[in-house]
C-alpha positions as CSV (number, residue, x, y, z in Angstrom):
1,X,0.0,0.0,0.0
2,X,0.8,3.9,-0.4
3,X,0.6,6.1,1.5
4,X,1.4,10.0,2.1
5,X,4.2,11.3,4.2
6,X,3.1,14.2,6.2
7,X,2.8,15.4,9.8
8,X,-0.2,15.5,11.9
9,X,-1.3,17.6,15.1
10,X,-0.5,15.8,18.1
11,X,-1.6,16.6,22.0
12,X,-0.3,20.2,22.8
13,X,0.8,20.9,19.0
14,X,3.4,18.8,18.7
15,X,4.0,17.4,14.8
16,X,3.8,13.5,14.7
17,X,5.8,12.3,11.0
18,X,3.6,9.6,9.7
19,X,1.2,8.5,6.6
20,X,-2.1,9.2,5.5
21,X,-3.7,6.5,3.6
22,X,-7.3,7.7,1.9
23,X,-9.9,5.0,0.9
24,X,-9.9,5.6,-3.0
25,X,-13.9,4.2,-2.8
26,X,-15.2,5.9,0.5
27,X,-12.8,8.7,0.9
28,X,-12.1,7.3,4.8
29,X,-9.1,8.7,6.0
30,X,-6.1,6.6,8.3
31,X,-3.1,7.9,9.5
32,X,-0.3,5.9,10.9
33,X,2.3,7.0,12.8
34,X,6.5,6.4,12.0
35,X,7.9,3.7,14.4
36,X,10.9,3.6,12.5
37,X,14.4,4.4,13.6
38,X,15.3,8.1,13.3
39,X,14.0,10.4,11.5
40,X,17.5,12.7,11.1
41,X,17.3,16.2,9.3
42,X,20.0,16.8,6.7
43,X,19.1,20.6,5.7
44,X,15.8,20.7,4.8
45,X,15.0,16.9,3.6
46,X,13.7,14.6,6.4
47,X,15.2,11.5,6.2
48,X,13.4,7.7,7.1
49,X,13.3,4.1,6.1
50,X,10.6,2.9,4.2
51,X,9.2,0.1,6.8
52,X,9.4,2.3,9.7
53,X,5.7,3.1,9.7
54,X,2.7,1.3,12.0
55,X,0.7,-0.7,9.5
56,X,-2.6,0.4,8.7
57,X,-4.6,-2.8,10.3
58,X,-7.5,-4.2,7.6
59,X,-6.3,-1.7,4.5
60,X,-5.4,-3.8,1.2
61,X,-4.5,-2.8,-2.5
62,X,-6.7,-3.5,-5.1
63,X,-5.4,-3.0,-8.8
64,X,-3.1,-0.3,-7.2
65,X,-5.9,1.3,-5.1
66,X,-5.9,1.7,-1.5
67,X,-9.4,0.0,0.0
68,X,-10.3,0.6,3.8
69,X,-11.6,-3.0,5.4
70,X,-15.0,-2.3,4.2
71,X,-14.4,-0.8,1.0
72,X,-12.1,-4.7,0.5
73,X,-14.5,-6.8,1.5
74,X,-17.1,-5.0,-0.7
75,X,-14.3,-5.6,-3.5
76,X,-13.4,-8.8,-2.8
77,X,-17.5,-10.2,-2.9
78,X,-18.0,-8.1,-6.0
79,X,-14.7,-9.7,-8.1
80,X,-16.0,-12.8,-6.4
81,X,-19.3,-12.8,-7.5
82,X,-18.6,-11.3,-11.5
83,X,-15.8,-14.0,-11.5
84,X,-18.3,-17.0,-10.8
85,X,-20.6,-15.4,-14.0
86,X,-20.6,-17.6,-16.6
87,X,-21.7,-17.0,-20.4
């Protein structure tokens, strides 16, 4: 799955670096936070590792679309059920 890099509001204004995953059926929003080592600053880029983020629990891909776990199971019985169609 993609997601976006950005920073979110935490308690008392502090930034928190993680991803924002939108539901390309719904439009529901996650965000996940970074879990990985660092981040470290070198001037103005923000360096991390790719699997340092929390995982966003019951999101799939579909054909390169992000799907919340309703949106995928809604997927998955549609494609099931056209796939069982017979001419």
């Amino acid at each position: 799955m993609r997601g976006l890099p950005c920073e979110s509001e935490g308690d008392a204004g502090m930034k928190i670096l993680g991803k924002m995953y939108l539901c390309e059926r719904c439009g529901e929003q996650k965000f996940v936070k970074y879990i990985g080592s660092g981040p470290y600053r070198d001037g103005m880029d923000i360096h991390i590792t790719a699997d340092g983020f929390e995982a966003a629990v019951g999101w799939t891909k579909r054909d390169d679309k992000d799907f919340c776990s309703k949106c995928s199971e809604k997927y998955d019985s549609m494609m099931k059920e056209f796939l069982s169609c017979k001419e």
